[in-house]
Backbone as a printed PyTorch tensor [residue, N CA C, xyz], in Angstrom:
tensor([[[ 16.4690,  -3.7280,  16.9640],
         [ 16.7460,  -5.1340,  16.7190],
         [ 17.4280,  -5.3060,  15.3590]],

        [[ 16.8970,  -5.0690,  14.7950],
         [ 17.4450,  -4.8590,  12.6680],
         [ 18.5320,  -3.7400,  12.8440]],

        [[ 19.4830,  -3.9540,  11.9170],
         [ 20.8850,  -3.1800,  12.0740],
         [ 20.9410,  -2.7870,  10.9550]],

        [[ 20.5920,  -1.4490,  10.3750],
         [ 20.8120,  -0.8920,   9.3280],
         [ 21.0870,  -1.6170,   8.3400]],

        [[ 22.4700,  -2.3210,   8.2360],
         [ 22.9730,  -3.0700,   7.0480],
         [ 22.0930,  -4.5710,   7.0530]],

        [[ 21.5290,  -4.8990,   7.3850],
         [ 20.1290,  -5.9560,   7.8460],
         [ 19.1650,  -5.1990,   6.7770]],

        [[ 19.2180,  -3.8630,   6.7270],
         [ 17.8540,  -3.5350,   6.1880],
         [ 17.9760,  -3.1610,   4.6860]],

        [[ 18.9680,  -2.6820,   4.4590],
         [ 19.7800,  -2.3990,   3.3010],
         [ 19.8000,  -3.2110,   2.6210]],

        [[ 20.2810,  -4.4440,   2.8550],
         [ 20.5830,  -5.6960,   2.0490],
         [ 19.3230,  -6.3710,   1.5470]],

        [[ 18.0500,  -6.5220,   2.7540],
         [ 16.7140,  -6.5820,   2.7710],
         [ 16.1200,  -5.9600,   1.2020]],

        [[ 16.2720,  -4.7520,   1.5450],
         [ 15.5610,  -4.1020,   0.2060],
         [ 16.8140,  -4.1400,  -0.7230]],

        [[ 17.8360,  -4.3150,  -1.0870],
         [ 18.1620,  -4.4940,  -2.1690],
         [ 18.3660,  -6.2330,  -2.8330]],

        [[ 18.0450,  -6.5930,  -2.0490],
         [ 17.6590,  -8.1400,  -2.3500],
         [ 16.0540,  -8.6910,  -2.6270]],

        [[ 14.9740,  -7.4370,  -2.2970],
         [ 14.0790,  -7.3060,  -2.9150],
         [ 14.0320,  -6.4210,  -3.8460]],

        [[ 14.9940,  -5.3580,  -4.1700],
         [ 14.8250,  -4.6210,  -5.8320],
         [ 15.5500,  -6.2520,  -6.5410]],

        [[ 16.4310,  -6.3180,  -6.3090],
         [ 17.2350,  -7.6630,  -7.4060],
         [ 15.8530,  -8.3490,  -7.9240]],

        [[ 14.9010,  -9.1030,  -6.7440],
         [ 14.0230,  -9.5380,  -6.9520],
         [ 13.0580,  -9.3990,  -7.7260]],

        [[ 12.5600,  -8.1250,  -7.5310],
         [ 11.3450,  -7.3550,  -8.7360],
         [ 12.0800,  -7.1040,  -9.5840]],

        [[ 13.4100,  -6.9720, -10.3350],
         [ 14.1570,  -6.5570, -11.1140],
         [ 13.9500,  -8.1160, -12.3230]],

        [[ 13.9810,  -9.0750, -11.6860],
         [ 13.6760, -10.5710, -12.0810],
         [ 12.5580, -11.0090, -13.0050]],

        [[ 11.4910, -10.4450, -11.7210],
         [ 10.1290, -10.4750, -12.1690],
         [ 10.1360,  -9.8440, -13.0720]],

        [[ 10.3660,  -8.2430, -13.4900],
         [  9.7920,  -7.3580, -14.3170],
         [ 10.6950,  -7.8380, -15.7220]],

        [[ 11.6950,  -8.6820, -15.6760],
         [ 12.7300,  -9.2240, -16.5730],
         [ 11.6550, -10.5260, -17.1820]],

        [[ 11.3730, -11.3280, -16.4810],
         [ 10.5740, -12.9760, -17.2470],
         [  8.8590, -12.5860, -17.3300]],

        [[  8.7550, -11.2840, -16.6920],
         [  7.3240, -10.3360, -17.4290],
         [  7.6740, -10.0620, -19.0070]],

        [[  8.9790,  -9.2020, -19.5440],
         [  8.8540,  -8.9060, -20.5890],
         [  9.7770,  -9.7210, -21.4480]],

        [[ 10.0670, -10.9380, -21.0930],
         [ 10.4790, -12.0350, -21.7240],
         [  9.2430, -13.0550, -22.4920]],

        [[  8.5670, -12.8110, -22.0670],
         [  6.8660, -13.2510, -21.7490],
         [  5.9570, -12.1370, -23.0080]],

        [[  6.0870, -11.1240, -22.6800],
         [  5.1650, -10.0950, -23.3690],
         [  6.2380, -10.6950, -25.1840]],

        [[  7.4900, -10.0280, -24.8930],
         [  8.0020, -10.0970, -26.1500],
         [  7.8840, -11.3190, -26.9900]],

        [[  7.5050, -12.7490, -26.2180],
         [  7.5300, -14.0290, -27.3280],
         [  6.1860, -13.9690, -27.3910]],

        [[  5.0690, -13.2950, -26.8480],
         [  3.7390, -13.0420, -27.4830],
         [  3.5630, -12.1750, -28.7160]],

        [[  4.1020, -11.5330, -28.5360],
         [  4.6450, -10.3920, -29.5460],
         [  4.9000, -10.5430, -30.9580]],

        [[  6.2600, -12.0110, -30.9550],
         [  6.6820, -12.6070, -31.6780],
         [  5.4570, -13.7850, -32.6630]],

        [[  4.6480, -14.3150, -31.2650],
         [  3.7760, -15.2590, -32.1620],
         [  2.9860, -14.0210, -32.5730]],

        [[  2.6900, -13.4310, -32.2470],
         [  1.1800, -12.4200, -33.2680],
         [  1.9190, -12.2690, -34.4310]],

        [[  3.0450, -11.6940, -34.8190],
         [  3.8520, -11.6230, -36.1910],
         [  4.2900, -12.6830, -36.5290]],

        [[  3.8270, -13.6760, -36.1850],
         [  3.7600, -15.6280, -37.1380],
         [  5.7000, -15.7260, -37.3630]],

        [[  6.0940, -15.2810, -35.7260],
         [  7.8020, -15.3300, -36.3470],
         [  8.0720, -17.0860, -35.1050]],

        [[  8.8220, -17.7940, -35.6420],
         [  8.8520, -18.9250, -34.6880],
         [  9.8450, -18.7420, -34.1400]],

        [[  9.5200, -19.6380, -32.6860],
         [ 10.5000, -19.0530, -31.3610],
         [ 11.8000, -19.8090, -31.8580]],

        [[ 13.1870, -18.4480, -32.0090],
         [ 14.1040, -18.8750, -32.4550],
         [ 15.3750, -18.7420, -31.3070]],

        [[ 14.5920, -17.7830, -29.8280],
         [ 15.5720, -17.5490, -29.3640],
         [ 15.2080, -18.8520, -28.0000]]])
């Protein structure tokens, strides 16, 4: 039923995805980061 290029696109439209997540995860970690060293959010 699923056609190869169906499945392909599938999982690389879920790596893009976790690629996202793991991106506004350490967007997240790093401005915590920033407040523990008392630096104010400049970006």
């Amino acid at each position: 039923m699923f056609s190869p290029r169906y499945e392909l696109f599938t999982v690389l439209f879920m790596n893009i995805r976790n690629k996202h997540a793991v991106h506004r995860d350490w967007v997240t970690v790093a401005k915590e980061l920033g407040k523990k060293r008392g630096v104010s959010d400049s970006s």
